[in-house]
Every structure is written in structure tokens, then in C-alpha cells.
N, C-alpha and C positions, 0 to 999 in steps of 0.2 A: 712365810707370808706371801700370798698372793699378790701380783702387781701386774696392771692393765696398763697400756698404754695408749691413750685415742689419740692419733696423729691426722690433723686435717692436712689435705692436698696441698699445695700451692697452686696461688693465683693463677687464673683465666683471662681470656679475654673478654666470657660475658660475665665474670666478679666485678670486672670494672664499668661496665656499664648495667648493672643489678637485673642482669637478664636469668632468669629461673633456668637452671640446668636440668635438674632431678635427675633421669636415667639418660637425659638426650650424655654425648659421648663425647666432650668435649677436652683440647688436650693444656699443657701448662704452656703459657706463654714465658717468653724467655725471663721475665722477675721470678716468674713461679718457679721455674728449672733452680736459679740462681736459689730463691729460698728453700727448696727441698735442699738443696746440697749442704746449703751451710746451715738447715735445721739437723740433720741427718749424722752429721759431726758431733754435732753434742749428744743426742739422742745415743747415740754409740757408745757413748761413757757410761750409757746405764746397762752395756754391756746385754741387749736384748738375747733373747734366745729363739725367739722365732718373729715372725714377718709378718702377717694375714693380712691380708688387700682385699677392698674392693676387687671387683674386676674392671672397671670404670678406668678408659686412658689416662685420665689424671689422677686417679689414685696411686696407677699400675708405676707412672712417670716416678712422683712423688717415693713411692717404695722402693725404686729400683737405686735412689740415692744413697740410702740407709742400706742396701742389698750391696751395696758396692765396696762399702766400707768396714762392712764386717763381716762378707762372705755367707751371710745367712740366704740360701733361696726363698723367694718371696710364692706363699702359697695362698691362691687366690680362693674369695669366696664372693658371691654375687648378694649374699643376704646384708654386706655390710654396705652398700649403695646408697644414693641419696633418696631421699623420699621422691616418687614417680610423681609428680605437678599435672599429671593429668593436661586441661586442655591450657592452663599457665604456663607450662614450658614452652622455653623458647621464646618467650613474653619478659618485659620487662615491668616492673613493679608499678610503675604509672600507668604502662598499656593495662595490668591486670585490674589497679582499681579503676580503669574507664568501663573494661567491660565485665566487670564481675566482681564490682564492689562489695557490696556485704556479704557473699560469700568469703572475698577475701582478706577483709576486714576481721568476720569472724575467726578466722584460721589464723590471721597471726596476732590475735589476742588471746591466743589459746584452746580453743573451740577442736575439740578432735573430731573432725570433719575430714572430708576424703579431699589431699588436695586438687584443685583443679575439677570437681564434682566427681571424676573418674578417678581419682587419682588413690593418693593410699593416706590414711590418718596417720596421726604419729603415734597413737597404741599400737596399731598394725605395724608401720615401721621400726619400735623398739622390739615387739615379739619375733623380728623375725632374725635382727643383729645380736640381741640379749641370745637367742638361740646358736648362733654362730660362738658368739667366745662363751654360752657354756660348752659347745662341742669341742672347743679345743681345751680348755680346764679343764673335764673332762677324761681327757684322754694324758692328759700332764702329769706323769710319773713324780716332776719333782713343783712343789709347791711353791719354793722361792725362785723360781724362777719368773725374767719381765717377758713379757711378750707384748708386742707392738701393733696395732690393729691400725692401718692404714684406711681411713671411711672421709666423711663429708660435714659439712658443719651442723647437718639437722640433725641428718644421725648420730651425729655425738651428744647433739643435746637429748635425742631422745633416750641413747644405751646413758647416760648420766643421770637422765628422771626415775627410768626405770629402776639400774639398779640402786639410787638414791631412797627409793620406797616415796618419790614427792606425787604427788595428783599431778596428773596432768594437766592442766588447766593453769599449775605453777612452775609445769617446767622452763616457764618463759622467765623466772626470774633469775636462771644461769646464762650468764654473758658467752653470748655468740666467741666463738672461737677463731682467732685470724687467720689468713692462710700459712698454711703450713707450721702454725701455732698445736701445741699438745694439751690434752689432761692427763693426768694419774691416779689411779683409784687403786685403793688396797685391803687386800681381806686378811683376816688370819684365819681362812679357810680357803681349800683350793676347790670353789664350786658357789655358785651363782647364789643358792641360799643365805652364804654367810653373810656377814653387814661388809657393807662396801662402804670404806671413808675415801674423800675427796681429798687429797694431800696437794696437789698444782692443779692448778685450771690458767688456761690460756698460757703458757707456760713457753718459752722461747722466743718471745716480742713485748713489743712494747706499746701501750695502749695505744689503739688507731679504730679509724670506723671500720663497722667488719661488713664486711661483701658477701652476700651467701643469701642461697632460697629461704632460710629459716628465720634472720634475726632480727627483724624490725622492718617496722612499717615504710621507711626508707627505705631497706635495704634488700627487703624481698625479690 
């Protein structure tokens, strides 16, 4: 059986104040360091077999916790990123609906629209992560093996709609992922066609509001 691991970052300094990150490169403030480490311990018990990161400092941060304590080298790929915010980043959720409200409205009602008008949709952002862990499945001699994909919170909702098979437009009804919180998804085929069940979501915390460019009108 096949087993995914979506591991979100830990906290920022602009999670805390709901400032849009997407590709800007921003690093883990010292809670986030603290919750990578002691996400990173448990996550070890599932005994991973490889690492794949963002290339993003706070992914890189975040992975190198779990790198640490089970010796696996973390091998980076840039398609598992956060959705690029276009001209929203760097903006904060109240600056965005002053100056580009129903755009932004529609986008986080579900609207796959390009974020920030330049920016990139979330069809666009799942084909290009869903691409990434099929090239490592893929290339994965052994099927039961877990491998741990170090990304961001929209990308996770995104690689979770996709390979969910849900419309886009409902990917919005999977609760935002906290920092440094996991899912797990599982196939009994080693390759992106087969059906993917959701067995953990949000997975290492304990309900709190969640911080991140993708999950609520708040929190954008």
C-alpha cells in the first residue's frame, strides 16, 4: 500500500499576522522551529523512507527536523511550493479585500482564478505538486513504503482535492491544515491513478484557527 505524507511548515511570522506568503521566502520563527521538532518525532514513528521538500526556507527549515532524526536526506523540489499570490503577496488579508476585493473574495470561495490576477490557480497548483509525488511513486521500487512531502497549506489542499477526484470549487470543504500539522493519504497502488483514501487530516494538533494564504476569509 501506498502512503503519502503532506507535512505543512511551521509557523511564520507573517502566519501570525495573515500576511499572504505564496513564493515570497519567508523563514520559521522560533514556535515554528519548536513545532517542526516535536512534529518531526512523531512523524518518525511512521518510519518515513524519503523526505521531498519544497525548496521554500520554511519548508527546507521544517524538513530538516524530521532529516535530523531519522538520517533520511531531504531532496528538494520547487513544484511542491505555495500557490504564487501574484500581486496579494506580501499583503495581508484585510489590505487584500481593500484593494481587490471581489477578486479576492472569489478565490477564496473557490473560484480557480489566478491568485493575485498574475498569480497561479489552484488547478494550476495541484497539476504541478500532483506531478511531483507522481515522479517520486513513480520511480518507487517498493510500494509500501511512507514518504513525507514537506509543502504548504494550500498546496496541500490542493494535492488532497486532486487526488481526492472532488471539483474544485469544493475543495474548500477540507479544513485548512495547522502549522506544522500532517495528512495521510493511501493507495493500494503505487501510482497516482489508483483511488487515494484520506485516513488523518490535520493530524498532530489540536483544533486552533489556522494561519495560511489558502483557508478562510479571515485567514487569507
Amino acid at each position: 500500500m501506498a502512503r503519502i505524507v503532506l507535512w505543512r511548515h511551521g509557523q511564520t511570522d507573517w502566519n501570525t499576522i495573515n500576511r499572504f506568503q505564496g513564493h515570497s521566502d519567508i523563514p520559521l520563527n522560533n514556535v515554528g522551529i519548536f513545532q517542526a521538532e516535536h512534529a518531526a518525532r512523531e512523524l518518525a514513528a511512521l518510519k518515513p523512507s524519503k523526505i521531498i521538500s519544497s525548496d521554500l526556507q520554511r519548508t527546507q527549515q521544517t524538513a530538516a527536523a524530521l532529516s535530523a532524526v531519522t538520517g533520511i536526506e531531504i531532496i528538494l523540489d520547487p513544484r511542491l511550493r505555495e500557490t504564487y499570490g501574484g500581486h496579494w503577496e506580501g499583503r495581508t488579508g484585510e489590505e487584500n479585500r481593500k484593494l481587490d476585493g471581489e477578486n479576492f473574495t472569489h478565490w477564496l470561495t473557490g473560484g480557480d482564478i489566478p491568485a493575485g490576477r498574475i498569480g497561479e490557480s489552484r488547478s494550476e497548483v495541484a497539476t504541478r505538486a500532483v506531478a511531483a509525488i507522481h515522479d517520486v511513486l513513480s520511480q518507487d521500487s517498493d510500494p509500501s513504503e511512507t514518504i513525507v512531502f514537506v509543502t504548504h497549506g494550500g498546496t496541500s489542499r490542493c494535492i488532497l482535492g486532486e487526488l481526492l477526484e472532488l471539483p474544485v470549487d469544493k475543495w474548500g470543504i477540507l479544513g485548512g491544515l495547522s502549522n506544522a500539522a500532517w495528512s495521510i493519504l493511501e493507495s493500494h497502488q503505487n501510482h497516482i491513478s489508483g483511488a487515494w483514501f484520506l485516513v488523518e487530516h490535520n493530524a498532530g494538533t489540536i483544533p486552533e484557527p489556522q494561519m495560511g494564504d489558502f483557508d478562510s476569509d479571515v485567514n487569507a
